[in-house]
RODO-218045 format. One line per 3 residues: number of its first residue (from 1); their letters; for each residue x, y, z of N, C-alpha, C. Coordinates in steps of 0.05 Angstrom, whole numbers, plus 5000, padded with zeros to 4 digits. Each point is the difference from the previous one (the first is absolute). Example, Ala and Ser with C-alpha at 12.3 -4.5 7.8 and 13.67 -1.06 7.14 Angstrom:
! RODO-218045
1	AS	5264/4886/5156/4982/5024/5000/5018/5024/5000 | 4993/5021/4986/5016/5024/5001/4985/5022/5014
This chain:
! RODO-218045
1	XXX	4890/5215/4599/5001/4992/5028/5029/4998/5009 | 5007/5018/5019/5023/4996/5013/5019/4981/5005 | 4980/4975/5012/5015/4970/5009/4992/4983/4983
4	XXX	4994/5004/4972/4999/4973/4986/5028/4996/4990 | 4996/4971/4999/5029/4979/4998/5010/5000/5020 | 4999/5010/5023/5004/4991/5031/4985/4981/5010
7	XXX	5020/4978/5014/4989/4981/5019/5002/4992/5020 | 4988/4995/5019/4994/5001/5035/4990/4981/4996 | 5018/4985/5032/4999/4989/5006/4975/5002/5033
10	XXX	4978/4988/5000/4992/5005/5023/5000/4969/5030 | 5009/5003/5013/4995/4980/5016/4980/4992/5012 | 4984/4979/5000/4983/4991/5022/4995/4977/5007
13	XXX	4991/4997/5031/4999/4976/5014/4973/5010/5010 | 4991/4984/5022/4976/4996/5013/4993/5023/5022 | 4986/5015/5009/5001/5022/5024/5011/5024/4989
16	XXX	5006/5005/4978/5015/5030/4985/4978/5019/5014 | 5005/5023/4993/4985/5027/5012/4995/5004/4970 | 4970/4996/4998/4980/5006/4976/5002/5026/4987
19	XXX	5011/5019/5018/4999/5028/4978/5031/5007/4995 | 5020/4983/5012/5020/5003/5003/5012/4977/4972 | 4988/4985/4988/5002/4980/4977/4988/5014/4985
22	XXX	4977/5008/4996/4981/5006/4977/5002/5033/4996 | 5013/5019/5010/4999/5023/4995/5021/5006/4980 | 5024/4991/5017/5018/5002/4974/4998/4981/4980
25	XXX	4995/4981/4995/5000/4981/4968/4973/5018/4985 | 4981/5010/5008/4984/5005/4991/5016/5034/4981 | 4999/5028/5016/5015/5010/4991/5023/5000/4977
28	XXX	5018/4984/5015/5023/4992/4971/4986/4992/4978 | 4980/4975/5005/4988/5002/4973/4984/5022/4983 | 4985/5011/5020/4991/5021/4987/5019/5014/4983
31	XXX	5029/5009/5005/5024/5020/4984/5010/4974/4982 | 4990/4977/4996/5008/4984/4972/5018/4975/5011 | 5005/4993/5029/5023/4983/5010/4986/4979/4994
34	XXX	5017/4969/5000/4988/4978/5001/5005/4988/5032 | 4989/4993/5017/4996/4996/5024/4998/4973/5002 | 5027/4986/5004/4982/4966/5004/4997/4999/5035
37	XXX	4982/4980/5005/5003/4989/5030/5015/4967/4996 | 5011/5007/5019/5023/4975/5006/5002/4995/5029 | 5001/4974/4994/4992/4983/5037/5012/4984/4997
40	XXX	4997/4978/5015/5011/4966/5011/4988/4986/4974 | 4968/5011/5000/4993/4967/4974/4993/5031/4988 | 4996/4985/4964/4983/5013/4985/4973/4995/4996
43	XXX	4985/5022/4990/4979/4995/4992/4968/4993/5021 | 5020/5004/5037/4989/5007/5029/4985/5022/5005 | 4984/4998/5012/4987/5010/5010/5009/5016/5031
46	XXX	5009/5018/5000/5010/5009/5030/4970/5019/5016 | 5005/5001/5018/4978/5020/5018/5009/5017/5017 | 5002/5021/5002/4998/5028/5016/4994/4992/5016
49	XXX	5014/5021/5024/4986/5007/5020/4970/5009/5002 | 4989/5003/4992/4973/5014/4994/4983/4983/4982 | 5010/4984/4986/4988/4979/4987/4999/5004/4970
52	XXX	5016/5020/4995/4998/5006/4966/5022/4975/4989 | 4997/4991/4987/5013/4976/4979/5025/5007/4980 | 5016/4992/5004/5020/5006/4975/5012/4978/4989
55	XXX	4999/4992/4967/5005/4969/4985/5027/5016/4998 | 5018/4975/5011/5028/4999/4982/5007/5005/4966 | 5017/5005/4987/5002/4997/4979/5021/4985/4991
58	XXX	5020/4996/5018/5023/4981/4999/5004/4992/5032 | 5012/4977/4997/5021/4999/5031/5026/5003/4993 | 5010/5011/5019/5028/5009/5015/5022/4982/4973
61	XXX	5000/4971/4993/5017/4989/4983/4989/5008/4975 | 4986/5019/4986/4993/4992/4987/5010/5026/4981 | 5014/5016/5013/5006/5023/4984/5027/5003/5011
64	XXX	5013/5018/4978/5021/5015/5010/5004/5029/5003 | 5006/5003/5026/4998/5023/5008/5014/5028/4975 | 5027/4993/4990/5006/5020/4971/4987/5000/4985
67	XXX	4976/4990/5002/4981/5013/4974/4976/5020/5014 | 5012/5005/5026/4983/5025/5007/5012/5017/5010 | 4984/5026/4990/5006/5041/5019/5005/4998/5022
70	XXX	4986/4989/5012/4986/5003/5031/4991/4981/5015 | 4993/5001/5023/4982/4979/5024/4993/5022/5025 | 4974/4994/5001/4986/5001/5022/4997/4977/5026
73	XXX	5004/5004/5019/4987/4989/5017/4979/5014/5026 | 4981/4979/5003/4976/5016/5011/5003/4995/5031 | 4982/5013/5021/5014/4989/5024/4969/4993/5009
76	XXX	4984/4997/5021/4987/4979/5018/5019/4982/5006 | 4980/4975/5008/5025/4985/5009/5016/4979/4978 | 4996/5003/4977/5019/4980/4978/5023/5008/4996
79	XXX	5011/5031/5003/5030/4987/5016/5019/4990/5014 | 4988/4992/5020/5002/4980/5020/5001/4970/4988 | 4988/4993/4977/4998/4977/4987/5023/5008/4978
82	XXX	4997/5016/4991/5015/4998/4978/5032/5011/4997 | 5004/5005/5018/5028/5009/5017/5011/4964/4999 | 4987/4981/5001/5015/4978/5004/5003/4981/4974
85	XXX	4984/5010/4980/5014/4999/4970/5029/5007/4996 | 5018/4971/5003/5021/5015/4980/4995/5015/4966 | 4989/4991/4988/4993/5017/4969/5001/5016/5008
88	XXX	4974/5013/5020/4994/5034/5002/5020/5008/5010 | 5020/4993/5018/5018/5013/5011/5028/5005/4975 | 4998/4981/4986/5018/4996/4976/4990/5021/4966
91	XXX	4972/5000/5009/4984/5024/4978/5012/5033/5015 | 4999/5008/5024/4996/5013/5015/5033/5008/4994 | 5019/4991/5011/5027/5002/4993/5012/5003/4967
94	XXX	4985/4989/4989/5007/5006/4974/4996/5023/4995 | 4967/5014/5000/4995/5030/5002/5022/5017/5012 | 4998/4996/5021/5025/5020/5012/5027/4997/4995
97	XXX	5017/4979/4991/5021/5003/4984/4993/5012/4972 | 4975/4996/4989/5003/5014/4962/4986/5036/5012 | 5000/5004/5023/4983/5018/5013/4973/5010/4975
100	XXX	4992/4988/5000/4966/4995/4991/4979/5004/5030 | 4978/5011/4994/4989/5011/5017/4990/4980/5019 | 4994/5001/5024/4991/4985/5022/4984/5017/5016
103	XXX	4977/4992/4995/4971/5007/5023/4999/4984/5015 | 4997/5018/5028/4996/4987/5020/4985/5021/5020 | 4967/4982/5005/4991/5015/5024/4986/4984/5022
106	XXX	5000/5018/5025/5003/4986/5024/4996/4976/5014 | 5001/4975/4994/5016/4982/5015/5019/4986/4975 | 5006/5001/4984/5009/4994/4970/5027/5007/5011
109	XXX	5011/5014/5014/5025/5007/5008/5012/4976/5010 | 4982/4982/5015/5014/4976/5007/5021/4979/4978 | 4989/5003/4971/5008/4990/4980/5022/5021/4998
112	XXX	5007/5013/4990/5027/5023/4997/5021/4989/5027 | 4987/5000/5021/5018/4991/5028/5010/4971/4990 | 4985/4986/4997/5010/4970/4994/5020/4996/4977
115	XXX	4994/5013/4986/5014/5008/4967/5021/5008/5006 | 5009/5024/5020/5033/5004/5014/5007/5029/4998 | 4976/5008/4974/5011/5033/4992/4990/5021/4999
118	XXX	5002/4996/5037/4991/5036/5005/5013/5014/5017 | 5025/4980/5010/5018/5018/5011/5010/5024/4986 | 5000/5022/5017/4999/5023/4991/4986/5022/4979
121	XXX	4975/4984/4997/4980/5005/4989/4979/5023/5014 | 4997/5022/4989/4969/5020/5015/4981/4988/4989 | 4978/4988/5016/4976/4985/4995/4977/5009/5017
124	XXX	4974/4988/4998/4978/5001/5017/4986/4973/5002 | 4987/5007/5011/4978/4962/4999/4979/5013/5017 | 4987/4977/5010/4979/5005/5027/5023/5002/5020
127	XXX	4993/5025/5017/5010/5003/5027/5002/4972/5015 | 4986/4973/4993/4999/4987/5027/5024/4983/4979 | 5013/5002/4984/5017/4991/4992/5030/5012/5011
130	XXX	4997/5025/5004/5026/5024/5002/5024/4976/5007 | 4995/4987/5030/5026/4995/5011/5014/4984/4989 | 4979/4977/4980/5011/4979/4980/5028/5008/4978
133	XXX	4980/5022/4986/5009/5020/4982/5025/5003/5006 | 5004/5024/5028/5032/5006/5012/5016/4987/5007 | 4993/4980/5006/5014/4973/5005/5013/4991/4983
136	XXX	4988/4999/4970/5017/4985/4977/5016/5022/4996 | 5000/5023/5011/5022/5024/4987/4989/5021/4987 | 4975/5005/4996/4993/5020/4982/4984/5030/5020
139	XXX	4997/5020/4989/4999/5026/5014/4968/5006/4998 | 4975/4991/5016/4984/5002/4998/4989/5026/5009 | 4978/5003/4978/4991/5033/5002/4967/4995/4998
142	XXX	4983/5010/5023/4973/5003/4995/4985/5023/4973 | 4999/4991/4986/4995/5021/4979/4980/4976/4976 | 4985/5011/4984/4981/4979/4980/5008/4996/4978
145	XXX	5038/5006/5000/5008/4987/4978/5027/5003/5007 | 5014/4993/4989/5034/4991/4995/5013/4990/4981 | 5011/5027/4990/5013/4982/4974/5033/5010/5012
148	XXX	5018/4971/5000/5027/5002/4998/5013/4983/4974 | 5009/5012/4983/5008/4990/4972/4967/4984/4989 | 5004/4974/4995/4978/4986/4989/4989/4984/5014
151	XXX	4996/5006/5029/4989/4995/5013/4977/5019/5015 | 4976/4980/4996/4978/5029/5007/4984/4980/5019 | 4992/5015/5023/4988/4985/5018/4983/5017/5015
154	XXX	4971/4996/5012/4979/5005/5009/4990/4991/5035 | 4988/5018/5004/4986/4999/5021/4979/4971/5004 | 4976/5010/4986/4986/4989/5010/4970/5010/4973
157	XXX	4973/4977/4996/4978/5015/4983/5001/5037/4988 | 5002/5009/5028/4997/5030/4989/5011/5011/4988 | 5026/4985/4997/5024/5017/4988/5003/4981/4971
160	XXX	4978/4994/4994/5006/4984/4973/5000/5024/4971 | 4983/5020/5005/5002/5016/4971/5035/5009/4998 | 5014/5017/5023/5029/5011/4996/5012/4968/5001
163	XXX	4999/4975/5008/5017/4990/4991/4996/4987/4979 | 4982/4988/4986/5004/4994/4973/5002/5019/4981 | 4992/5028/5005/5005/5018/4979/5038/4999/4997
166	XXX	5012/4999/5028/5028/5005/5001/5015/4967/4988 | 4987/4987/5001/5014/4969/4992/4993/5006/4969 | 4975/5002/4986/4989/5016/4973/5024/5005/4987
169	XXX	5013/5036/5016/5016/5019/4987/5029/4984/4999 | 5008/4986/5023/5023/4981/4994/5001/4983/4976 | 4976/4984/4999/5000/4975/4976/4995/5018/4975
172	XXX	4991/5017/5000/4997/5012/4974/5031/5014/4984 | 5020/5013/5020/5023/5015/4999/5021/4971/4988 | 4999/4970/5008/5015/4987/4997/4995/4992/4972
């Protein structure tokens, strides 16, 4: 398996976009990754937009971010919540200084904005994000995936097979 001994980091809070959390952790594990979920508390219970359930496996203090490949974050509306985590913003920054991969799809961009580093970044998100996006400095492009260095970022549900296959071929190459 490709991604075993790789570990991802996945984010979640309350309101995540259900296929937008569970498509990719599910996948990576399928290629051998270890996938934790990490939130505010451990061992929580969070809820989807849609009502699908996701248990924490740690909170936010409870790990350190160098002992992982990667991080995902999912978008509905828990980046909006979770944009105001210093940790995540401090997990989030660490990735992009060790440039370790960073998923991010559509409203999940809010976290990257908050984080500081996408000026001058080619990205995507949800369109109803765009102006946010350009605002912090980065070159937004409507397209169902975006990869600039180790940064890979998404549209929206539909575009979940090309972007975790493309976040996949990154975590696997490192």
């Amino acid at each position: 398996m490709r991604l075993e001994n790789k570990k991802v980091i996945a984010l979640v809070e309350e309101d995540f976009e259900d296929l937008e959390l569970w498509y990719p952790i599910l996948r990576l594990r399928e290629e051998g990754a270890t996938v934790d979920l990490v939130a505010l508390e451990a061992n929580k219970k969070y809820i989807g937009k849609y009502g699908v359930p996701a248990e924490s496996d740690y909170a936010f203090t409870d790990i350190d971010a160098t002992d992982y490949d990667g991080i995902l974050v999912p978008g509905g509306w828990a980046p909006d919540k979770l944009r105001r985590y210093p940790e995540v913003l401090e997990m989030v920054r660490h990735m992009d200084q060790a440039k370790k991969p960073i998923g991010q799809i559509c409203h999940a961009g809010w976290v990257l904005i908050s984080a500081g580093i996408l000026r001058g970044k080619k990205v995507t998100s949800t369109p109803g994000i765009k102006d946010d996006m350009t605002n912090a400095g980065s070159f937004w492009s409507n397209e169902a995936v975006v990869t600039d260095g180790h940064i890979i970022s998404s549209r929206r549900p539909p575009d979940l097979p090309p972007y975790v296959k493309a976040y996949a071929d990154f975590l696997a190459d490192q």
